[in-house]
C-alpha positions as a Markdown table, in Angstrom:
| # | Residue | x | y | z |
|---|---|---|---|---|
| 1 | Unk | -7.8 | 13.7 | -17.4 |
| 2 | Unk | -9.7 | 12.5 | -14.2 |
| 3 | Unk | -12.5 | 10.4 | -14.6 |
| 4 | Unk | -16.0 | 12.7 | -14.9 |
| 5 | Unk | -18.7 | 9.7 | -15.5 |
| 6 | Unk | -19.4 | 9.4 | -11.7 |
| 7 | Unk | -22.5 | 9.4 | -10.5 |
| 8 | Unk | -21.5 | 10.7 | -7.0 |
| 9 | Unk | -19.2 | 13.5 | -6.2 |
| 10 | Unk | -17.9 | 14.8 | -2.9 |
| 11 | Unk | -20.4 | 16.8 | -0.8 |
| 12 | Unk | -17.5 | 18.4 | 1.2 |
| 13 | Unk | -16.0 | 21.3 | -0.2 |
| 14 | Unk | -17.8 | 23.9 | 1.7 |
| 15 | Unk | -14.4 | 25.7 | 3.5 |
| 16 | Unk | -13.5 | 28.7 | 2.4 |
| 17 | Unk | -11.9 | 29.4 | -1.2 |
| 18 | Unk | -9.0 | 31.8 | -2.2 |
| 19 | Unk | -8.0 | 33.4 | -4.9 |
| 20 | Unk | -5.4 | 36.7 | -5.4 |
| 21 | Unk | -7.7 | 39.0 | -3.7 |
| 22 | Unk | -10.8 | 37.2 | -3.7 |
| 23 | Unk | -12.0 | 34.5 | -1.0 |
| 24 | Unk | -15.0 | 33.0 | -1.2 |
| 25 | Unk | -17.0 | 31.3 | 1.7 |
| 26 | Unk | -20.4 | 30.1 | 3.0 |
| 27 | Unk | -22.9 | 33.3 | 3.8 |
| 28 | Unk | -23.5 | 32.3 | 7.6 |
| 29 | Unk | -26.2 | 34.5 | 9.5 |
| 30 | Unk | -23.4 | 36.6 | 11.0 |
| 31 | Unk | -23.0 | 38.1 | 7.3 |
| 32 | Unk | -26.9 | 39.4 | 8.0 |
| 33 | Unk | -26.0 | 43.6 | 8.9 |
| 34 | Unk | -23.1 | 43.4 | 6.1 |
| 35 | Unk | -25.4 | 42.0 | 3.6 |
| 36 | Unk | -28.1 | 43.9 | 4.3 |
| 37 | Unk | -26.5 | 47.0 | 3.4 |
| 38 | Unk | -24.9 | 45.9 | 0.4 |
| 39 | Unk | -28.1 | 44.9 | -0.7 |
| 40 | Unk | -30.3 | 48.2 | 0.6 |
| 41 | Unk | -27.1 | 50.4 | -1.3 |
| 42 | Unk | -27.5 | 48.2 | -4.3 |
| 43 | Unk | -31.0 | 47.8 | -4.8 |
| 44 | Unk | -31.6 | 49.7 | -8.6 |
| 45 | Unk | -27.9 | 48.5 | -9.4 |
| 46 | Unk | -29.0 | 44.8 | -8.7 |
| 47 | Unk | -33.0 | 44.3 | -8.5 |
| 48 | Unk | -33.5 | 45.2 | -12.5 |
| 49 | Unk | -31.2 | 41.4 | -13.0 |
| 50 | Unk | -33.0 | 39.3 | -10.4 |
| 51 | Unk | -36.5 | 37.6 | -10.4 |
| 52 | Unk | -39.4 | 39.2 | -8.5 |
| 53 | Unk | -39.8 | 38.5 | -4.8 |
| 54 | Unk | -43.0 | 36.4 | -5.0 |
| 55 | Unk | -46.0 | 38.6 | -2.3 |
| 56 | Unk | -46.1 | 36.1 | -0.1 |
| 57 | Unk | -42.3 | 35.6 | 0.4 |
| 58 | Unk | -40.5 | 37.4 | 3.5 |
| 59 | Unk | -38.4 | 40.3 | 2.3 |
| 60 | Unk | -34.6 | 38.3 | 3.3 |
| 61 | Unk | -33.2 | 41.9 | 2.9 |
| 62 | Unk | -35.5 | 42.7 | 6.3 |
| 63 | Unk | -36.2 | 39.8 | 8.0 |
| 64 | Unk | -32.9 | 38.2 | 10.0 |
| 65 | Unk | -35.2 | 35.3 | 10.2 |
| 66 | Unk | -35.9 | 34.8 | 6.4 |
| 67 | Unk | -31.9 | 35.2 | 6.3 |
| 68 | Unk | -31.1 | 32.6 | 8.4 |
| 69 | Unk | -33.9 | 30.4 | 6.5 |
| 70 | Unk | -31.6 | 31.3 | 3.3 |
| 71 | Unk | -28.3 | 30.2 | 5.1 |
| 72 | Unk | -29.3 | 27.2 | 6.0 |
| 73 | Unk | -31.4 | 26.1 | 3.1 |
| 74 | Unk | -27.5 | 26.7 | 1.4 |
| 75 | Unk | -26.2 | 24.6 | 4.1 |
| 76 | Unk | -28.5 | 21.9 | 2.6 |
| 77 | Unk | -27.3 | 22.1 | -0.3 |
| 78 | Unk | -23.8 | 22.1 | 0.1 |
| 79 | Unk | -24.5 | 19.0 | 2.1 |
| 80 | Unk | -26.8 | 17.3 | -0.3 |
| 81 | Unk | -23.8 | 18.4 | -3.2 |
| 82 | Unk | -26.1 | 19.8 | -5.3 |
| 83 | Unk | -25.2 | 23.5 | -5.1 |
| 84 | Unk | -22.3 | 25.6 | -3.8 |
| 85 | Unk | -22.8 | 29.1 | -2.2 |
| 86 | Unk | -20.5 | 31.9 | -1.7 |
| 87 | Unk | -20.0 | 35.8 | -0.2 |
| 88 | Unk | -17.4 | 37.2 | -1.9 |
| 89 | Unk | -14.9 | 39.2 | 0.6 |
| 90 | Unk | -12.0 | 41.3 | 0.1 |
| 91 | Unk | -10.2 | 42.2 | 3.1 |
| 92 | Unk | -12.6 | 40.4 | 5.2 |
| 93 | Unk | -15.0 | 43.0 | 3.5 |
| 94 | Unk | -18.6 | 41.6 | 1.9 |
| 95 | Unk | -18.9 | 42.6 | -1.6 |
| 96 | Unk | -21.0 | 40.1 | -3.7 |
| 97 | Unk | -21.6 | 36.6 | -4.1 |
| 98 | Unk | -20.9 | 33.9 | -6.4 |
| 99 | Unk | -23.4 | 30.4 | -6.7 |
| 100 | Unk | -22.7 | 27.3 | -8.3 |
| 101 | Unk | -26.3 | 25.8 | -7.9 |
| 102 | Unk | -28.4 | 23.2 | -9.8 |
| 103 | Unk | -25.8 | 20.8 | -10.2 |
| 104 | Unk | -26.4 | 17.5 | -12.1 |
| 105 | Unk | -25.1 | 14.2 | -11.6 |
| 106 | Unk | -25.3 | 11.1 | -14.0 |
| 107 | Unk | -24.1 | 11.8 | -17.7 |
| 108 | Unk | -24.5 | 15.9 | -17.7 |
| 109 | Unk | -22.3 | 16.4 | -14.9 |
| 110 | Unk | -23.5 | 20.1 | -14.9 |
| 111 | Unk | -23.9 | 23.4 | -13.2 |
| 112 | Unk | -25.2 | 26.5 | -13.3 |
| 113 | Unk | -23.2 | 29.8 | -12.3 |
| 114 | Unk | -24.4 | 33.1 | -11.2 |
| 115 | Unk | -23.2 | 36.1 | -9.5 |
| 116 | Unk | -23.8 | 39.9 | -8.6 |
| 117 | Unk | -21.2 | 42.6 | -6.8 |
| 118 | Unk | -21.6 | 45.9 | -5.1 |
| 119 | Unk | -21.2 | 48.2 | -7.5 |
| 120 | Unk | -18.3 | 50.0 | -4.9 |
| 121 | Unk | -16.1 | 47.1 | -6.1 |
| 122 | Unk | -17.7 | 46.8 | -9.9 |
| 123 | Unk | -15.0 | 46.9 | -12.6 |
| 124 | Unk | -11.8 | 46.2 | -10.4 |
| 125 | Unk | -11.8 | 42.4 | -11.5 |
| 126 | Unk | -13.0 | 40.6 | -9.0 |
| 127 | Unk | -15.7 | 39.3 | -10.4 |
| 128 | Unk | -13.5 | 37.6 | -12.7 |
| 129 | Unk | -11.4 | 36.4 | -10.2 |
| 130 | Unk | -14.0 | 34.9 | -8.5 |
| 131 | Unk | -15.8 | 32.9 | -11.9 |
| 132 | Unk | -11.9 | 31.8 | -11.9 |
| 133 | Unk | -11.8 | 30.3 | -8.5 |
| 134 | Unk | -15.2 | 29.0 | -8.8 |
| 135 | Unk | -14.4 | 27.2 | -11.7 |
| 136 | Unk | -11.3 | 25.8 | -10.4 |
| 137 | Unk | -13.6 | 24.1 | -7.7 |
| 138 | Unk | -16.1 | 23.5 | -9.8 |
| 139 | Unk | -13.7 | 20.8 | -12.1 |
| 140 | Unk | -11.0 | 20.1 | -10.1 |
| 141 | Unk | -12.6 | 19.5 | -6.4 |
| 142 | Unk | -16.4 | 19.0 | -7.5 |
| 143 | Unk | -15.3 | 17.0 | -11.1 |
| 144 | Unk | -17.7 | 18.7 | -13.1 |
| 145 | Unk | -17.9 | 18.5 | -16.7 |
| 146 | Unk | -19.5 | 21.9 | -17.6 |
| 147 | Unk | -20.3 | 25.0 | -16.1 |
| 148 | Unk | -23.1 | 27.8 | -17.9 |
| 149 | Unk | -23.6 | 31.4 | -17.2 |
| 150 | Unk | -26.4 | 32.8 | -18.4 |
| 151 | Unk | -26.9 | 36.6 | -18.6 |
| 152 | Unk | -29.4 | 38.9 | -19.9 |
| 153 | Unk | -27.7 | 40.6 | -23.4 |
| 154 | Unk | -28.2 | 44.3 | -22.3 |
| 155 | Unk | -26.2 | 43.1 | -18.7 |
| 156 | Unk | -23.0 | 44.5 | -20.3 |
| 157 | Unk | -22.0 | 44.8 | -16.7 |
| 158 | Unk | -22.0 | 41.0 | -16.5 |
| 159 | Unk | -21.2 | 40.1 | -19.8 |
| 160 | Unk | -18.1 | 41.8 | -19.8 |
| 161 | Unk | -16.9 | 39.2 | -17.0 |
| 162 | Unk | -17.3 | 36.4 | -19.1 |
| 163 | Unk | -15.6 | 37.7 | -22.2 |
| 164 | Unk | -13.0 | 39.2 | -20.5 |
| 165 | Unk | -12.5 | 35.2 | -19.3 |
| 166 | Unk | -13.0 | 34.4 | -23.0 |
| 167 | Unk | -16.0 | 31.9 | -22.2 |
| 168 | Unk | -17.6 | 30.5 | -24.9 |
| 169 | Unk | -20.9 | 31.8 | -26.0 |
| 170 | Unk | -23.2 | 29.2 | -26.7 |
| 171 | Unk | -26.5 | 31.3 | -28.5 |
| 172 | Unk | -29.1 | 33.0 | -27.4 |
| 173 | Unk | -31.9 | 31.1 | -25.5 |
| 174 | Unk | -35.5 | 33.0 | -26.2 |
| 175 | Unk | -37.1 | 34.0 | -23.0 |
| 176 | Unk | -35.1 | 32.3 | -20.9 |
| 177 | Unk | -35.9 | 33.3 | -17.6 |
| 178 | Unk | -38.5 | 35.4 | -15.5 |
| 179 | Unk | -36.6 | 38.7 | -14.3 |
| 180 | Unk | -38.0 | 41.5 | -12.6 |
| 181 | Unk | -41.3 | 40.5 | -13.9 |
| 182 | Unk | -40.5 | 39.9 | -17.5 |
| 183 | Unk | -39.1 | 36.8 | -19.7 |
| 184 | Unk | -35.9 | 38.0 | -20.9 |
| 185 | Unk | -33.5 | 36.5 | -23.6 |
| 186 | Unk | -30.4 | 35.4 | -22.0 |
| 187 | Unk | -27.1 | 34.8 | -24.0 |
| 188 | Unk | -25.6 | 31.1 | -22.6 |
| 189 | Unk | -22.0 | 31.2 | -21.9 |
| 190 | Unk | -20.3 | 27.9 | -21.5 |
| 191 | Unk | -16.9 | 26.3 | -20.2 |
| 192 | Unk | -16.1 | 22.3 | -19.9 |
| 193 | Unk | -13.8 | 20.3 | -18.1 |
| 194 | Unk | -11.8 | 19.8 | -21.4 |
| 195 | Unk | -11.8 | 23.8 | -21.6 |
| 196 | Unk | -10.8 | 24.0 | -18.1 |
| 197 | Unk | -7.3 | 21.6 | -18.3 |
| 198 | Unk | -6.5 | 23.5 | -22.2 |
| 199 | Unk | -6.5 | 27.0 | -20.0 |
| 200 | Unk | -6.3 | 26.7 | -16.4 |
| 201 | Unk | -2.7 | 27.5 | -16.5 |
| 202 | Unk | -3.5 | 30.8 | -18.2 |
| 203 | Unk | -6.4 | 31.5 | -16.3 |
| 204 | Unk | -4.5 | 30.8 | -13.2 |
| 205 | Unk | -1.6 | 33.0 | -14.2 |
| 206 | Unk | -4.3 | 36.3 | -15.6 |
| 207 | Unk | -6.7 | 36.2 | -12.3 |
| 208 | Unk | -4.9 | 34.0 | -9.4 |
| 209 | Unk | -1.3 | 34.5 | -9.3 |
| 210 | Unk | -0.3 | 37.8 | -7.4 |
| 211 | Unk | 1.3 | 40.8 | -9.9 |
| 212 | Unk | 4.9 | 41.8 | -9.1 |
C-alpha cells in the first residue's frame, strides 16, 4: 500500500474525471443556464435534503454573480487541496454534482462526500458510478485514508447508492446536521483506503468497465 501518513497531498487534480458514462469536472460559470434549470426543475426533489439558504445570502440559483462567487470559491479550494468539486455530465449533458469537501490532513487523512442528481437521470446508476470514480480519486490520486457519506435515513433515494456500493454503515449520528431548517439524524456511511485496494477491482469491474 502507498504511504497515507503525509501531511501534504497534491493540490492538482482538478481536470476532468471519467468513468463508463459518467465524467466529472469543475462547475465553471459557463455551467450557470444548465444549472439553473436543473436546479429550478428540481427544487421539491432536492431542497427538502439541503440546508436553508440563510436571508441574507444571494439566491446562486438567480444571481449569475452569486454563481460565479460559488465557482470560484471551488477554485480555492481545489487549489488550497482541501476540497474537490464536481458537475456530473453524461453526454456533455449536466445532471448533478458530486463534492469531496472538508478534507483533513495530518493523521485523519479524511473527507467528506456528498452528492444530489436530477431526478431525469435518478435510478439509472450514475450516481453510483460517480461515488465510484470519486473514490478512485479520492485514494488513489488524493491518498486519502477514509471517505464518509452521510445521509438522512428516510433519503432512501440516497441511501440506496451507497448500499448498492455496499459501503459500510457506521451508526446513526443524533441530529447531525441542520436541513431544510431542522436537525436531522443522519446514518454515517464509511469506506477506507484498506477498503478501497480489498474492492477496487470489483468496484471497477460493477460501475467503470463498459458492458458488452
Amino acid at each position: 500500500m502507498r504511504s497515507r501518513d503525509r501531511a501534504e497531498a497534491p493540490a492538482e487534480g482538478s481536470a476532468a474525471l471519467f468513468g463508463q458514462r459518467v465524467m466529472l469536472r469543475p462547475i465553471v460559470l459557463a455551467d450557470f443556464a444548465a444549472w439553473r434549470e436543473v436546479r429550478h426543475r428540481n427544487g421539491e426533489w432536492l431542497t427538502r435534503w439541503e440546508p436553508q439558504r440563510l436571508p441574507h445570502q444571494p439566491d446562486v440559483t438567480e444571481d449569475r454573480d452569486a454563481f460565479a462567487i460559488r465557482c470560484s470559491a471551488r477554485q480555492r479550494e481545489r487549489q488550497l487541496g482541501t476540497g474537490f468539486g464536481f458537475g456530473i455530465f453524461v453526454d456533455g449533458t449536466f445532471c448533478g454534482e458530486i463534492n469531496l469537501s472538508s478534507i483533513q490532513r495530518g493523521p485523519f487523512q479524511n473527507a467528506y462526500v456528498g452528492y444530489w442528481i436530477d431526478q431525469r437521470w435518478a435510478g439509472q446508476g450514475l450516481m453510483p458510478e460517480a461515488v465510484v470514480v470519486l473514490a478512485r480519486f479520492a485514494f488513489e490520486d488524493q491518498r486519502l485514508h477514509r471517505i464518509q457519506i452521510s445521509i438522512i435515513p428516510r433519503n432512501r433515494s440516497s441511501r440506496r447508492v451507497v448500499e448498492k456500493l455496499g459501503l459500510r454503515n457506521e451508526g446513526v449520528a443524533l441530529r447531525y446536521l441542520e436541513i431544510n431548517g431542522q436537525w436531522e439524524d443522519h446514518v454515517r456511511y464509511a469506506l477506507t483506503a484498506e477498503e478501497w485496494e480489498a474492492r477496487r477491482d470489483e468496484l471497477s469491474a460493477a460501475w467503470l468497465t463498459p458492458r458488452a
